[in-house]
N, CA and C of each residue as an Amber inpcrd file, in Angstrom:
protein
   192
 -86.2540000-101.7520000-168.7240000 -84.8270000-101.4410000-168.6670000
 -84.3830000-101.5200000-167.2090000 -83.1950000-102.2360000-166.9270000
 -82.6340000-102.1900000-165.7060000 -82.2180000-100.9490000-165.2670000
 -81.9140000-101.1710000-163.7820000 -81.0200000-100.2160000-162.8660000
 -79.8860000 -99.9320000-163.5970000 -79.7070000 -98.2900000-163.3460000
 -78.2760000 -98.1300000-164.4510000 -77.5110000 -97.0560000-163.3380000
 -76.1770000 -97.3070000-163.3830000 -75.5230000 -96.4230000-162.2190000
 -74.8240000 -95.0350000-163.1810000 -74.2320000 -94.3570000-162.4980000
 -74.1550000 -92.7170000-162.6660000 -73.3590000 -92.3110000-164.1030000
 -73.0760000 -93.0350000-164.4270000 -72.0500000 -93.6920000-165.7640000
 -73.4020000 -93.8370000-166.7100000 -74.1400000 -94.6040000-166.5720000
 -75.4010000 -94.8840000-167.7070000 -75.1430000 -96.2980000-167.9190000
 -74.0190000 -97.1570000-167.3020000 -73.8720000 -98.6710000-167.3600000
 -74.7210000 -99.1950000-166.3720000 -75.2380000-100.4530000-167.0050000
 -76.2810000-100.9690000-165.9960000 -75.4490000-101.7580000-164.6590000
 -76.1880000-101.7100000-163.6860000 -75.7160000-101.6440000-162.3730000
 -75.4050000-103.0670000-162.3680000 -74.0070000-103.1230000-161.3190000
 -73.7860000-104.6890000-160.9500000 -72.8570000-105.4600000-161.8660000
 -72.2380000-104.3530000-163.0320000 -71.4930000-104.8690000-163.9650000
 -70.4100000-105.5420000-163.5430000 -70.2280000-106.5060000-163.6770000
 -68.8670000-107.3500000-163.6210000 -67.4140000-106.8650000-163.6470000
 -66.4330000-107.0640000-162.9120000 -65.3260000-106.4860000-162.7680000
 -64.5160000-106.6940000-164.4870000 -64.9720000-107.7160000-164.5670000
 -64.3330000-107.9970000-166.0000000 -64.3230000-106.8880000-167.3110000
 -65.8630000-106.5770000-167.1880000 -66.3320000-105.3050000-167.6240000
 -65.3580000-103.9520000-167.5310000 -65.2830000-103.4140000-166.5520000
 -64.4840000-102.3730000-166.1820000 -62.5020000-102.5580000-166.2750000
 -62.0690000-103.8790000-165.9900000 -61.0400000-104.1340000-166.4960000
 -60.7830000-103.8370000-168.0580000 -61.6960000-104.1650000-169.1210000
 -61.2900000-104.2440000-170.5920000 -61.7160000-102.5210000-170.3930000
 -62.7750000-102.0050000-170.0440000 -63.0670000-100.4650000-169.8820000
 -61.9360000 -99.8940000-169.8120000 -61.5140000-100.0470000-168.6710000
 -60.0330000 -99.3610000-168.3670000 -58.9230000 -99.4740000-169.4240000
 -58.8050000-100.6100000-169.8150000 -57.3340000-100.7510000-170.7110000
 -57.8240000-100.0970000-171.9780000 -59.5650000 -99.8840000-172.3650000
 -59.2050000 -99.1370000-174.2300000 -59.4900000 -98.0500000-173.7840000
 -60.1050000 -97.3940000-172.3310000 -60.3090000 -96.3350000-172.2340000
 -58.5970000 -95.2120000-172.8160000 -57.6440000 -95.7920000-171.5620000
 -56.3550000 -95.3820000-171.3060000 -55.1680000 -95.9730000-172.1480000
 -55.4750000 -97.2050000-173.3300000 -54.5010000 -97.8540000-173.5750000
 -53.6870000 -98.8280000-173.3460000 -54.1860000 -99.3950000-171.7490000
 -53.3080000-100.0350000-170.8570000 -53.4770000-101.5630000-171.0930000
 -52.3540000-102.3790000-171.2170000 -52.7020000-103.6400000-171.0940000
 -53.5670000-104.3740000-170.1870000 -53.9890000-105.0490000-170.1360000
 -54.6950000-105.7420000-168.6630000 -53.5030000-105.8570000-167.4870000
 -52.4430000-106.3310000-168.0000000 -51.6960000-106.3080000-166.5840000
 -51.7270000-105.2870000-165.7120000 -51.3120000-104.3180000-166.4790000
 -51.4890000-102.5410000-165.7320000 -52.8850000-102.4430000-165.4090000
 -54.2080000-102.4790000-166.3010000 -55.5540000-102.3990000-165.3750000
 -55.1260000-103.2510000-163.2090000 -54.8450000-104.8880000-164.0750000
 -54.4450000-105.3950000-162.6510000 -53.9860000-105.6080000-162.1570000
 -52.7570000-104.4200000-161.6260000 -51.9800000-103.5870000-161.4310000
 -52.2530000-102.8850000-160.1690000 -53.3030000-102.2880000-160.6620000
 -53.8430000-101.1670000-159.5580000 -54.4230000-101.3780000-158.4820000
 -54.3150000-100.7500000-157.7490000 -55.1560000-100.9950000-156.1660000
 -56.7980000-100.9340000-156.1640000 -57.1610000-101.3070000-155.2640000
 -58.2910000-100.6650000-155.5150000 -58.6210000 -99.5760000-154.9160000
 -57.7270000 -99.0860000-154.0720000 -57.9070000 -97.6100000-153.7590000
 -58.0990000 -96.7430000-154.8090000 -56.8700000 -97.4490000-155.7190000
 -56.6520000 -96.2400000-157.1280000 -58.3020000 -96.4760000-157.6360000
 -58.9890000 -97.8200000-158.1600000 -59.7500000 -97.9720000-158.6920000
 -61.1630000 -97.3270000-158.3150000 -60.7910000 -97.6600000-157.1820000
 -62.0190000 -96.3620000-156.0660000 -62.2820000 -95.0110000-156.6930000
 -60.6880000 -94.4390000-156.4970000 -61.2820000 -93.1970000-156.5370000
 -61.1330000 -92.6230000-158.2830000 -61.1710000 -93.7440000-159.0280000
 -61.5690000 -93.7290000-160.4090000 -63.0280000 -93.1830000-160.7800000
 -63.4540000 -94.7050000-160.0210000 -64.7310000 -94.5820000-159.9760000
 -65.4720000 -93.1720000-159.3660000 -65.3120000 -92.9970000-157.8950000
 -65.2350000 -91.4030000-157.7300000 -64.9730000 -89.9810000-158.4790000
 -64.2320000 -89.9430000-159.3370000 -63.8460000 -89.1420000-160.0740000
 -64.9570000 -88.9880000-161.6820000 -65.4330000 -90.2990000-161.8850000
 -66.1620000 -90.8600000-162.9030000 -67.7960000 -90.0000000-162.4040000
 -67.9270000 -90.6550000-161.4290000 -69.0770000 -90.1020000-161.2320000
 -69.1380000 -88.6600000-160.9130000 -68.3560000 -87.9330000-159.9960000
 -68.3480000 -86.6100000-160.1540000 -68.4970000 -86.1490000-161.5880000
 -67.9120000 -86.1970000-162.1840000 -67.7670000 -85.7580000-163.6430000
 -68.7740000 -86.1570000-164.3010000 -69.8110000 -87.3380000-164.1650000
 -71.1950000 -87.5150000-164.7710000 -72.2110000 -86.4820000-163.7940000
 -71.9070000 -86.6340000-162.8130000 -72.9730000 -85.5160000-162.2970000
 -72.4850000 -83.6690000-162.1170000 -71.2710000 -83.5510000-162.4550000
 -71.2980000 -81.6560000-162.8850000 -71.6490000 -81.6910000-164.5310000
 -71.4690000 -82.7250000-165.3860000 -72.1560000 -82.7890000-166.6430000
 -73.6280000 -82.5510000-166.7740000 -74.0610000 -83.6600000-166.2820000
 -75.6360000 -83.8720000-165.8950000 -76.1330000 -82.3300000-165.7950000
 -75.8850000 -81.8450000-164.1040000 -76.1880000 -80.3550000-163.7050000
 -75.8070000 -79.3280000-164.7340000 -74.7800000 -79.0920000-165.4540000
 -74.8100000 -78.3230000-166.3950000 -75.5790000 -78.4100000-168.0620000
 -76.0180000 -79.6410000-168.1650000 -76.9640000 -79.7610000-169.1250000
 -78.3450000 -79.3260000-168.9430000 -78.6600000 -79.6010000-167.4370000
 -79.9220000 -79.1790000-166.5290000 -79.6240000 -77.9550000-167.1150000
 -79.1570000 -77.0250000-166.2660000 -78.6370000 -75.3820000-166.1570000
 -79.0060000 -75.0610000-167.7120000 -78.5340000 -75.4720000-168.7170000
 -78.4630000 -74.7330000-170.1600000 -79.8020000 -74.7410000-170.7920000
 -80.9420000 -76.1650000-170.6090000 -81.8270000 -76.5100000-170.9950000
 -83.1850000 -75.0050000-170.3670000 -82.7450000 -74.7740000-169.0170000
 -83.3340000 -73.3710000-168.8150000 -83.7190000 -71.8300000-169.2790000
């Protein structure tokens, strides 16, 4: 099994990938996915992973 990033998607995924992600995640057409900055998209991603890793740590925590 490949490298997989903080999400559990394997690493290196294609922008294309995360474009269709985005629009059924939220609803959004593709125009609106590419639309956005990539600042916005940045700190998507940022936000994504925080939220996989206070998940993560609190599954740790309960399993105790």
């Amino acid at each position: 099994m490949g490298a997989r990033d903080a999400n559990g998607d394997p690493e290196g995924m294609p922008w294309e990938f995360y474009r269709w992600h985005l629009a059924e995640k939220f609803g959004w057409s593709l125009d609106t996915v590419d639309s956005l900055s990539m600042g916005d998209i940045g700190e998507w991603f940022q936000i994504e992973d925080a939220r996989t890793k206070v998940r993560d740590a609190y599954e740790q925590q309960k399993r105790r």
